[in-house]
C-alpha positions as CSV (number, residue, x, y, z in Angstrom):
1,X,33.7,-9.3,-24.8
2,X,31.0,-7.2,-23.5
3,X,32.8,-5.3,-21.7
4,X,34.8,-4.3,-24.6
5,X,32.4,-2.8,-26.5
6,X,31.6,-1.2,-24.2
7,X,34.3,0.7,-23.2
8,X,34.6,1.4,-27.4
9,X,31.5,3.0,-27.2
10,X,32.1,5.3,-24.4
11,X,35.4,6.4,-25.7
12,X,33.5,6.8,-29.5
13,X,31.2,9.0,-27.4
14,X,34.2,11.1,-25.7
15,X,35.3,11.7,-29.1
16,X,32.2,13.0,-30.3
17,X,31.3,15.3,-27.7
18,X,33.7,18.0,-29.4
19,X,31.9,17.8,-32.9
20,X,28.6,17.9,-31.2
21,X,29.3,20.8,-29.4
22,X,30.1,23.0,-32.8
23,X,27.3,24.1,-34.2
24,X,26.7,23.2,-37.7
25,X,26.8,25.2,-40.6
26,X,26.1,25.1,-44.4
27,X,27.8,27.6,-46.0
28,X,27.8,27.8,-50.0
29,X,30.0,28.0,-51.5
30,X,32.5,26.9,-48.2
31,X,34.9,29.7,-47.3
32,X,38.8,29.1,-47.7
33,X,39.2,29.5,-44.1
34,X,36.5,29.0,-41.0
35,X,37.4,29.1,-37.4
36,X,34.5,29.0,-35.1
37,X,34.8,30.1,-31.5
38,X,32.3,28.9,-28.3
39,X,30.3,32.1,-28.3
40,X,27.5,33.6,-29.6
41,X,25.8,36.6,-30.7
42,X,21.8,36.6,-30.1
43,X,19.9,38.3,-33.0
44,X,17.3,38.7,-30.2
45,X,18.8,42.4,-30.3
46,X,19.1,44.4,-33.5
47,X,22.4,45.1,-35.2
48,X,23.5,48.8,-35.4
49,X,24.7,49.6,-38.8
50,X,28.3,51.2,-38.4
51,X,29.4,52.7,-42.1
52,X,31.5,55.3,-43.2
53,X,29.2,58.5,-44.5
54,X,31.0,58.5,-48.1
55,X,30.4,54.2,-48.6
56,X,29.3,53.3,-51.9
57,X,25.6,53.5,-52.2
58,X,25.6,49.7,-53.3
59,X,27.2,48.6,-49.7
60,X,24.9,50.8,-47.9
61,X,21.9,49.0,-49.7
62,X,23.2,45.7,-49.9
63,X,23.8,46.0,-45.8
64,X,20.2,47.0,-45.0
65,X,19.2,44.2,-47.3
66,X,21.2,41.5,-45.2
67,X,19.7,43.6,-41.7
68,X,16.4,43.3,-43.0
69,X,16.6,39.6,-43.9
70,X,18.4,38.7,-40.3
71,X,16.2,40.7,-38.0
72,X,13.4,42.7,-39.7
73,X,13.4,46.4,-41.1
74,X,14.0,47.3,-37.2
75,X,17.3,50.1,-36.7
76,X,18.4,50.0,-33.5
77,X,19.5,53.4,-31.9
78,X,21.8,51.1,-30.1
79,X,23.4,47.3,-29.8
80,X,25.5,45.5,-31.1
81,X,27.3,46.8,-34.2
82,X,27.5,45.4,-37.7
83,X,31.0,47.5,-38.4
84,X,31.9,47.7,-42.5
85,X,34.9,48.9,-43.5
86,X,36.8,48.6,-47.3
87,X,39.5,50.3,-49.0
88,X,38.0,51.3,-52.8
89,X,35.0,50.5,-54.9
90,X,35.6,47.7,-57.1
91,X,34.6,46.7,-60.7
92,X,33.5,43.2,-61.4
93,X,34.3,43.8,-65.3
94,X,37.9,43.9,-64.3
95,X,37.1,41.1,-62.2
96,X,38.8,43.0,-58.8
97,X,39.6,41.7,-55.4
98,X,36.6,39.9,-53.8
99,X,38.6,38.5,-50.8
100,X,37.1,39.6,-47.6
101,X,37.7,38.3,-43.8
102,X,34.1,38.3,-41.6
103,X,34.1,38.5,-37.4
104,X,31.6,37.2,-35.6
105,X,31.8,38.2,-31.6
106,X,29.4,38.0,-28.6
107,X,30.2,42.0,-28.8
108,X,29.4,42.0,-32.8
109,X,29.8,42.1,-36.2
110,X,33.1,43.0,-38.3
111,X,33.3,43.0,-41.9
112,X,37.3,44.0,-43.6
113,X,37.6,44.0,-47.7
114,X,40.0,45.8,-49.9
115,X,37.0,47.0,-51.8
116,X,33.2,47.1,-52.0
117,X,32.7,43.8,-53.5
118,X,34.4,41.9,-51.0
119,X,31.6,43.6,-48.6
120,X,29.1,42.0,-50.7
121,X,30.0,38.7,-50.5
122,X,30.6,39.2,-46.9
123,X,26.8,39.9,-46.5
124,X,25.9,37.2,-48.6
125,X,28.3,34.7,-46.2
126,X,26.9,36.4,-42.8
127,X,23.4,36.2,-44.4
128,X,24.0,32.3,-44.3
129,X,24.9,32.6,-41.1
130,X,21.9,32.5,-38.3
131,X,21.3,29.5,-36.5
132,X,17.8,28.4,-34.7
133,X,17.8,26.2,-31.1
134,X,15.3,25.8,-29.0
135,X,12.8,29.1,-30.7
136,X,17.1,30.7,-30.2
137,X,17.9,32.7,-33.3
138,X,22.1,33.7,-33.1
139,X,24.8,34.3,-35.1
140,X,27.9,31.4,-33.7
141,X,31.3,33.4,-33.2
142,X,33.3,32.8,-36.2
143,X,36.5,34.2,-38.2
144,X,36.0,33.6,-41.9
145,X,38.7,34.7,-44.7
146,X,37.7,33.7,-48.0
147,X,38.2,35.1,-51.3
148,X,37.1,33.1,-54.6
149,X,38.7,30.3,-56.4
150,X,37.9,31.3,-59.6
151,X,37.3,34.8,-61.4
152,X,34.5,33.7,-63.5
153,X,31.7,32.1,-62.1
154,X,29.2,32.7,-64.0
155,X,25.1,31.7,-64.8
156,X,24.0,31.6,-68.2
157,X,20.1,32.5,-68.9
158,X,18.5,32.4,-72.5
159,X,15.5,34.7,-72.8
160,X,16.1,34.2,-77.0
161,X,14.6,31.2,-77.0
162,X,12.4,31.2,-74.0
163,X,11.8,35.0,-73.0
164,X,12.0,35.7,-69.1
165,X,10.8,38.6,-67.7
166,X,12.6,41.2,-66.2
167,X,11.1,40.3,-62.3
168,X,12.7,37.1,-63.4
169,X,16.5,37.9,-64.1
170,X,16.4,40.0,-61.0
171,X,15.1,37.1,-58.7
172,X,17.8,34.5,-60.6
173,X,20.1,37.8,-60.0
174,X,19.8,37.6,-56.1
175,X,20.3,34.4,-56.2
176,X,23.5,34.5,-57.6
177,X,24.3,37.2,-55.3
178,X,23.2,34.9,-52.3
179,X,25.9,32.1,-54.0
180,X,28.6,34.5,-54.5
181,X,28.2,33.9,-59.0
182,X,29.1,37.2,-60.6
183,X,29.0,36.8,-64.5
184,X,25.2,37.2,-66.1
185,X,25.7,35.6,-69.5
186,X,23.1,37.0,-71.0
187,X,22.0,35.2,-74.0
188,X,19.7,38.0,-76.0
189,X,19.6,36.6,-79.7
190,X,19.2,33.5,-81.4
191,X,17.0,31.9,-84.4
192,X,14.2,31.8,-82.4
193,X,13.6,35.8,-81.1
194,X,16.3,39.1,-80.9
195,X,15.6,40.2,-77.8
196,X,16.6,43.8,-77.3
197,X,14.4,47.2,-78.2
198,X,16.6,48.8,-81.2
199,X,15.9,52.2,-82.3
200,X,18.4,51.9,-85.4
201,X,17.2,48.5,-86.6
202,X,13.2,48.9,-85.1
203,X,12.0,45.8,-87.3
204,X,14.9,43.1,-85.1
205,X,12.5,43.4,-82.2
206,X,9.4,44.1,-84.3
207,X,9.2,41.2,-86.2
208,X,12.5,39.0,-85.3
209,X,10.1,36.8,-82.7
210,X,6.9,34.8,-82.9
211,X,5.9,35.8,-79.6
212,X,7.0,39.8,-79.8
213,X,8.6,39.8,-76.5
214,X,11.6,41.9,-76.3
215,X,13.4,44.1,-73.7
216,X,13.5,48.3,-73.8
217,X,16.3,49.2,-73.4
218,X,14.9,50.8,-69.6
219,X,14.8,47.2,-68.8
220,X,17.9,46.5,-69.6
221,X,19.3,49.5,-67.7
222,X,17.5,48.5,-64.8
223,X,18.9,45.1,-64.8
224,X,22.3,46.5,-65.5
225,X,21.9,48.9,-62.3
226,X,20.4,45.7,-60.5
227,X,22.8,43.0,-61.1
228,X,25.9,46.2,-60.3
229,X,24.8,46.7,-57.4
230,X,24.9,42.9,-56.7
231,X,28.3,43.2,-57.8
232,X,27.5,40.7,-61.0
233,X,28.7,41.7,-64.4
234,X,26.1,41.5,-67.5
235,X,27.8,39.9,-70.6
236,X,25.2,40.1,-73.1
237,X,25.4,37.8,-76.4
238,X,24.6,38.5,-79.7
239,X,25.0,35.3,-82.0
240,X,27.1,36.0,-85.6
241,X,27.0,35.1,-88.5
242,X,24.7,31.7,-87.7
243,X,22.1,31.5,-85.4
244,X,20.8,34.7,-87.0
245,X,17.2,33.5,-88.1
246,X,15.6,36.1,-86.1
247,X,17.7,39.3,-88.0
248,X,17.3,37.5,-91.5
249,X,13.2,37.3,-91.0
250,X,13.6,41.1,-90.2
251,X,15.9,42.0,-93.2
252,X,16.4,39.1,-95.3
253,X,18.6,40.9,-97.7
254,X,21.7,39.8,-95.1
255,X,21.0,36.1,-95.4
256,X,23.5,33.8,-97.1
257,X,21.0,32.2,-99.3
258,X,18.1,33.7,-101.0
259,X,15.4,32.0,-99.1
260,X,11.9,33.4,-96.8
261,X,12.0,32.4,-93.5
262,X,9.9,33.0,-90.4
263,X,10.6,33.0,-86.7
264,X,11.9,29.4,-85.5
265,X,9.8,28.1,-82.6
266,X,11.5,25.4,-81.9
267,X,14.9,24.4,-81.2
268,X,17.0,23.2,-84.2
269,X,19.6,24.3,-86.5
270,X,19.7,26.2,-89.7
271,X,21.8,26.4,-93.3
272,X,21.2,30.0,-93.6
273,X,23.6,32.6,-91.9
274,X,24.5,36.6,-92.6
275,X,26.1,36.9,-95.2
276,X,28.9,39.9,-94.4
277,X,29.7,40.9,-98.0
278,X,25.6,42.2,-98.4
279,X,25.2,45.7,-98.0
280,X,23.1,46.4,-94.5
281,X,19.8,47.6,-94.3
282,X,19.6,51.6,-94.3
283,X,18.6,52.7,-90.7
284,X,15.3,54.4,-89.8
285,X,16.0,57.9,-88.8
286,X,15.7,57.6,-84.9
287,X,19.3,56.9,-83.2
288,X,19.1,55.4,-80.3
């Protein structure tokens, strides 16, 4: 009997030896396809940046954000290459190819998309890639193909009820760049707060909030400019004709019922909505 067990063990072992041999990696979300070789490529030598002179500005930055995170803000006049090359510049708003294949070699680096957004969530897949033994920082040879199951995958944030600041959304921004998420819902306006500078309507921001916070519409440029060149759309949302506490404080001559109300600060519902068939209020004389 002992004997046995014994031999089950060593053949469990012999079986093992293959899996233990493979490094282990947490990739997220998992790629469609991974096939790791038995090389290596040690990060103990900068990567070269190899891009075409007319890339898309957002691949070029996006690139020297993924260097700077693997190996430092060093730029090797030579080594081993970090090669990017895609056919067109993509548009997440018509939700374009994303598909990409990444190459890991002993010699380098090799990134293939049919456009720039592909690249991106190439670098966010390499980025996840480093591996530390023994005070050993190195990339494991590996061919990836993946391209996203579904079109929309999105992150909703709600500064109406609970403002967040702009350093906020951008740091929620690269994280959904890191996780390969591409749809900011942006939920702006609510009973509680409208959350967006208007030059037309001055008193939706003015007084459509207890706590005044609103975003200019520079800041929500800037997070426009941030989250495209993280390839993530911004789908902002305006609530109609309920959920409109916050524009009925500001003009209450659009409310359904002829009632005062102030600024909810707490989360509930309402019997008061616009009311469609009331004339609007007559813009101030700055346009935006």
């Amino acid at each position: 009997m002992m004997n046995y067990w014994t031999i089950c063990s060593f053949l469990l072992g012999l079986l093992a030896l293959p899996a233990l041999a493979q490094p282990a990696l947490t990739l997220l979300p998992v790629p469609t396809e991974v096939r790791l070789g038995k090389g290596r490529l040690n990060l103990k030598t900068p990567l070269k940046l190899q891009l075409d002179a007319a890339a898309d500005p957002a691949v070029r930055a996006a690139a020297r954000r993924a260097l700077v995170r693997l190996q430092g803000p060093a730029e090797p006049a030579t080594g081993p290459l970090l090669q990017i090359r895609y056919g067109r510049v993509g548009l997440p708003e018509k939700f374009d190819e994303e598909r990409y294949s990444l190459r890991v070699t002993p010699a380098g680096v090799a990134i293939d998309a049919p456009t720039n957004l592909g690249v991106l969530r190439a670098l966010a897949t390499l980025e996840q890639l480093p591996i530390t033994e023994k005070k050993q920082r190195y990339l494991p040879e590996v061919d990836i193909q993946d391209q996203p199951r579904f079109a929309w995958r999105g992150l909703l944030m709600d500064a109406a009820r609970h403002f967040l600041p702009v350093a906020v959304i951008k740091r929620n921004l690269d994280g959904m760049a890191a996780v390969k998420l591409n749809v900011l819902h942006w939920h702006l306006t609510d009973d509680q707060g409208f959350r967006v500078e208007s030059k037309v309507f001055p008193h939706l921001q003015e007084v459509g909030g207890d706590d005044g916070l609103y975003y200019t519409q520079a800041e929500v440029r800037e997070v426009l400019a941030y989250a495209a060149a993280r390839g993530i759309r911004v789908v902002p949302e305006f609530d109609v004709p309920s959920h409109t506490t916050s524009w009925i404080v500001a003009y209450p001559r659009l409310a359904s019922v002829d009632s005062v109300y102030a600024p909810y600060t707490r989360w509930s519902t309402t019997n008061v909505a616009i009311d469609p068939t009331r004339e609007p209020p007559t813009p101030s004389s700055i346009r935006c």
